[in-house]
N, C-alpha and C positions, 0 to 999 in steps of 0.2 A: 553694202556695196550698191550703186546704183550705177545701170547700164547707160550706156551711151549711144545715140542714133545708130552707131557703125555696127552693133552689136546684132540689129534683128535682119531676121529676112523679109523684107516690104514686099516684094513682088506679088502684086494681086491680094493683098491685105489692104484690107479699110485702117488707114492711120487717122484715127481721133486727138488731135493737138490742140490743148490749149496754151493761144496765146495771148499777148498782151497787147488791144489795136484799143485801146483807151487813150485816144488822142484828138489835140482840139480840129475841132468843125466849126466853119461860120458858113453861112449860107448856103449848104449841104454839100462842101466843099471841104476835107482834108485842108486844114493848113499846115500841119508837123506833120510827116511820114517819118520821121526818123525810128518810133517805134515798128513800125511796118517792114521798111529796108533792113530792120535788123533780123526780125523773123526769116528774110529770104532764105537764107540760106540751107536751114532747116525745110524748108517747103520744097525750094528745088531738087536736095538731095531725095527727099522721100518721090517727088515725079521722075526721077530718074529713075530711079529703083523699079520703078513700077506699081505703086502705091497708088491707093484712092485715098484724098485728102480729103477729111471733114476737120473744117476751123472753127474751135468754138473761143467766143473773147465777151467781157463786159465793155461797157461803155457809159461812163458817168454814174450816178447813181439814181436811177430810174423809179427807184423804192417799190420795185413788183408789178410792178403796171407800165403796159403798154405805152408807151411814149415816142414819138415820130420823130423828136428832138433828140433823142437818143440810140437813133436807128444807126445800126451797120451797113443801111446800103451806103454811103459814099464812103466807107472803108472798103467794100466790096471793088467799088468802081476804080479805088484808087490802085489796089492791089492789083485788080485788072489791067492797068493800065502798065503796071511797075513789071508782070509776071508777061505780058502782051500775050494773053488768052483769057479767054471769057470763064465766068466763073458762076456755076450756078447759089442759087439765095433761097434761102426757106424762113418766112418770116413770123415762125414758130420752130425756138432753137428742139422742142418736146414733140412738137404734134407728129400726127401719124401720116401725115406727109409730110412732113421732114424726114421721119425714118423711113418712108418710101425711095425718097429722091438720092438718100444713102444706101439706101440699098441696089438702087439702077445704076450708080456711077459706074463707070468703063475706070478702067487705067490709064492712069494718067491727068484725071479729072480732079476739080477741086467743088466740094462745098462748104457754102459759109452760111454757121447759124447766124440766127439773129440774136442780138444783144440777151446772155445769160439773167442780169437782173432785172430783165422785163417777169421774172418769176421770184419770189421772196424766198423759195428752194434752194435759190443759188449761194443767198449770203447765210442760212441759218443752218449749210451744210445738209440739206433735209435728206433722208433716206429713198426714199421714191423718187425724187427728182435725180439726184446722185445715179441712178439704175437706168430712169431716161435716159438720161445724154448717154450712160455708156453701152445701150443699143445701136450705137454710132458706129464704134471700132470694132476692131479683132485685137490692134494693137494700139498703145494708149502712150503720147508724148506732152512732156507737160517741155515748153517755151515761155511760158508767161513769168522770169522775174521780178515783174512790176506785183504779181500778185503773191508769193512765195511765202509771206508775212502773214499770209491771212489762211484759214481752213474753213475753203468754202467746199461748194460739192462738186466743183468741176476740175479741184487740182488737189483735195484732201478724200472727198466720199467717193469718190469715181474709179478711186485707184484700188479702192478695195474690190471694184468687178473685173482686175485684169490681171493675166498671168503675164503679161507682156507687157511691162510697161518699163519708161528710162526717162532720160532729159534728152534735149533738142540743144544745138549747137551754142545757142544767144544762155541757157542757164548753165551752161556747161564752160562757157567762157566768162562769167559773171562769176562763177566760183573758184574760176582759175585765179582771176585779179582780186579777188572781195575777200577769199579765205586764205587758199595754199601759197599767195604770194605774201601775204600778211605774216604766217607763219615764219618764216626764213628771208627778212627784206633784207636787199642790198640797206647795206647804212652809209651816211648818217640819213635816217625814217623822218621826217618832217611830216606831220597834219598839219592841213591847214582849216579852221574851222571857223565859219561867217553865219551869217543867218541872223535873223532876230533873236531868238529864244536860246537861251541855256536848258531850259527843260527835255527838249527834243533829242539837245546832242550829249545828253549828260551819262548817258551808261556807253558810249563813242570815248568821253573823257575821260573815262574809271579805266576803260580797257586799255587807252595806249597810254595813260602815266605808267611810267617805268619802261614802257617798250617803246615807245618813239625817241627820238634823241630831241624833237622840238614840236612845240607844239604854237602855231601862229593861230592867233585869234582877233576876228575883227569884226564887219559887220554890227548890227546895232548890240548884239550878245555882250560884245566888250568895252559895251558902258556901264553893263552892273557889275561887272569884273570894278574896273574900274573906281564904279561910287563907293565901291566894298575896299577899296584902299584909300578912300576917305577922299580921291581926286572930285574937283570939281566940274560937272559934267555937262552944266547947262540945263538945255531943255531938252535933253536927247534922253531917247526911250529908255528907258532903268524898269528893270523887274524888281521891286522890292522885296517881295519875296523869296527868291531865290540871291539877295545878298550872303547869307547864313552860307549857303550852299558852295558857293563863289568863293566864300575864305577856306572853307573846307578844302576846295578843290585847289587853290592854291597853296595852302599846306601840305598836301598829302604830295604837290609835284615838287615840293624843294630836298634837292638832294637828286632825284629820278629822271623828271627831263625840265629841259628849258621853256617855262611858258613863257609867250613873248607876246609884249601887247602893244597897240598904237602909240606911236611915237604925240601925233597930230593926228587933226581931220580938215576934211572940206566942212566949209559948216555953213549953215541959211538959215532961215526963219524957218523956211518949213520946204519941204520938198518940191513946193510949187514954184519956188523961188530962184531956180537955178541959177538967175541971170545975177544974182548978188551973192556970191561966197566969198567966204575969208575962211583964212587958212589959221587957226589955232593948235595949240600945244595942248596937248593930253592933259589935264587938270584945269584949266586955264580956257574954258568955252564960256563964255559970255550968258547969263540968266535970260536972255532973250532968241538966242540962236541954237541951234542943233547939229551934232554932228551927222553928216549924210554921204560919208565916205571919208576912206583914210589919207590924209595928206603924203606930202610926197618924199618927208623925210620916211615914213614910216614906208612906203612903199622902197627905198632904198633898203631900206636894214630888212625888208621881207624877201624883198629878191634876191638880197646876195645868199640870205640861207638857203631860199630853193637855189640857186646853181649849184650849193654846194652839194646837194641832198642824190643821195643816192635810189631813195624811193620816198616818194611824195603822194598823198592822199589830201584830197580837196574835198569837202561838204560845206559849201555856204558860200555866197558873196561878199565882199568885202564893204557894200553899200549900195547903195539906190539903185543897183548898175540900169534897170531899165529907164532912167530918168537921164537923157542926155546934162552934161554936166556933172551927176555923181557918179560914171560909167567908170572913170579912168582907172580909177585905183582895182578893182576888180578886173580889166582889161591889162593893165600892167603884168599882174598877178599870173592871170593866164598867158600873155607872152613868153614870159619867163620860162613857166611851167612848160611850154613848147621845146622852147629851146632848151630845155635841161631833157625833154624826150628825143631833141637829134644827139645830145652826150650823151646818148644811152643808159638814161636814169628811166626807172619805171615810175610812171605818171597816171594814177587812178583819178577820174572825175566820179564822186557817187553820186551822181543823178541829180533831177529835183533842179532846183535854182544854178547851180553850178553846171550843168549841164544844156539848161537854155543858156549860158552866161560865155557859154564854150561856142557853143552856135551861134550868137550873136556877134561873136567877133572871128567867126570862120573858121575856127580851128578845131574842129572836129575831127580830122584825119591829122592832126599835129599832138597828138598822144597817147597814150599805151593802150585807155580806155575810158568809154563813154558811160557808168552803169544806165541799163535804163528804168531802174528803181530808184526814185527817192527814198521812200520809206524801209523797202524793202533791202535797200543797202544801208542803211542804216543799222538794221536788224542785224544784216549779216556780219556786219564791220564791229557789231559791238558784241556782238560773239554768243545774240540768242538766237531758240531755236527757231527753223525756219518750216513751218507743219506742211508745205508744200511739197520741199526735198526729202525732210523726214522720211513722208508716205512713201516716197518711191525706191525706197532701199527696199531691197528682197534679201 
């Protein structure tokens, strides 16, 4: 069992939360908060409660060393801004003034470490490091599902120094949609699955053949699908290696679910080329041109499955979408998938591409859910273990 925020008494308890504020920065400037605004909530209820907050998060991979490019103050400022009160910073997440400054905080107050892999403690789970940070808390929440996949020492080694420890609202909601809705989905279950690589999404594929009713695949992935039924492909990206894998994976769905693949694509020379595409038929792409999205028969036969679909799961784009011009077909996809969320269909996005691909066309608040793990929903969705949540079962 593992507890949940509502479960402990905060008042006047140092709550040590790790979460996930690994989001990009240009000019020491937050551009994405969306991992941030989702933490709120979890933060707020612990100051209401009466809790002293200490936030501990990575940020890039810093490889153990001090780096200003990698610094959590403009997560600090942005937070601050997001929370409207000031927030003190210790720009040593271990030093003995950092656990000074956690140990003064009042009620009500929040502190924020500085970036965990500014120490090589962080990622190799070290034991000493693991015991630092959790001189932080009394009581210990882990928020970070972006990190969930991984056993480092701030959401695997740390848990081992608390008798109070649970999940935070944002992983407590990520398991509601990534597991226990998985288990029992309204049907007919549609994946839709894009991306470049088959290697990434391949133990995603093992899992729902037989338990989704459709499985839509697009994206550059479903050209080695494709070359592996002998279609001709052009010049568009093919994994050679993983052809073998591909016929595999197509045998073992005949009979179990519908894999369905691009009808057509948009196609160009190359990506740079927006301004010249033609529209080809799935076998039938030109030795000179590439496919860089799915044309717009194929977006018909993929949309009408999603209205049909009673619960729908997305991992991947359907092509270039950040290149104006191969946007549409992944924009399509996602309208759809909106509108099959006001016919009260459950509509998971797992994070990653799909999830900028959701923000980019505004519709963030037009679906069931946002993960904010790429990888780490990945993990979850494909049904291994996750050493983060593990630890915190008592």
């Amino acid at each position: 069992m593992i507890k949940t925020l509502k479960s402990f008494d905060l008042k006047n308890k140092r709550v040590l939360i790790r979460v996930d504020f690994n989001v990009p920065i240009e000019n020491d400037r937050v551009v994405d908060d969306f991992r941030i605004r989702a933490v709120l909530p979890t933060i707020q209820f612990c100051l209401k409660a009466g809790a002293k907050v200490i936030l501990m998060s990575h940020l890039g991979r810093p490889k153990g060393q001090p780096n200003p490019e990698k610094s959590l103050i403009p997560v600090g400022e942005s937070l601050a801004d997001l929370l409207e009160m000031p927030i003190k910073f210790s720009d040593d997440c271990v030093s003995e003034d950092a656990h000074d400054v956690t140990l003064g905080l009042r009620t009500g107050e929040i502190h924020l470490l500085e970036n965990l892999r500014f120490h090589n403690g962080e990622t190799t789970n070290d034991s000493e490091f693991s015991t630092a940070l959790a001189k932080h808390g009394q009581v210990y929440i882990n928020d970070a599902f972006g990190t969930a996949h991984r056993s480092h020492a701030s959401n695997v080694g740390v848990t081992k120094h608390f008798m109070h420890k649970g999940m935070g609202f944002l992983v407590e909601t990520e398991l509601q949609y990534l597991s226990t809705a998985m288990q029992n989905p309204a049907k007919p279950l549609t994946v839709i699955l894009g991306g470049a690589k088959i290697d990434t999404k391949l133990d995603l594929i093992h899992r729902f053949i037989g338990r989704a009713d459709n499985i839509l695949i697009g994206g550059g992935m479903a050209f080695t699908f494709l070359k592996a039924r002998g279609k001709d492909v052009g010049n568009s990206l093919v994994d050679p290696a993983m052809e073998s894998t591909a016929k595999h994976i197509m045998a073992s769905a005949r009979g179990n679910t519908k894999l369905i693949f691009p009808k057509d694509f948009v196609c160009a020379s190359s990506m740079k080329d927006a301004q010249h595409t033609e529209i080809h038929q799935a076998g039938g792409i030109p030795d000179d041109l590439m496919g860089l999205d799915i044309g717009p028969e194929t977006v018909e036969s993929f949309t009408d499955i999603i209205s049909e679909s009673g619960t729908i799961l997305w991992n991947g784009p359907m092509g270039v979408f950040e290149v104006d011009g191969f946007h549409k077909g992944t924009e399509q996809v996602a309208l759809r998938i909106a509108t099959a969320t006001e016919n009260n269909a459950t509509t998971i996005i797992g994070g990653g591409d799909s999830a900028a691909a959701i923000k980019q066309f505004g519709l963030m608040k037009n679906v069931s859910h946002v993960s904010t793990g790429g990888g780490a929903s990945l993990e979850l969705l494909s049904g291994n273990t996750m050493p983060a949540i593990y630890s915190l079962e008592i």
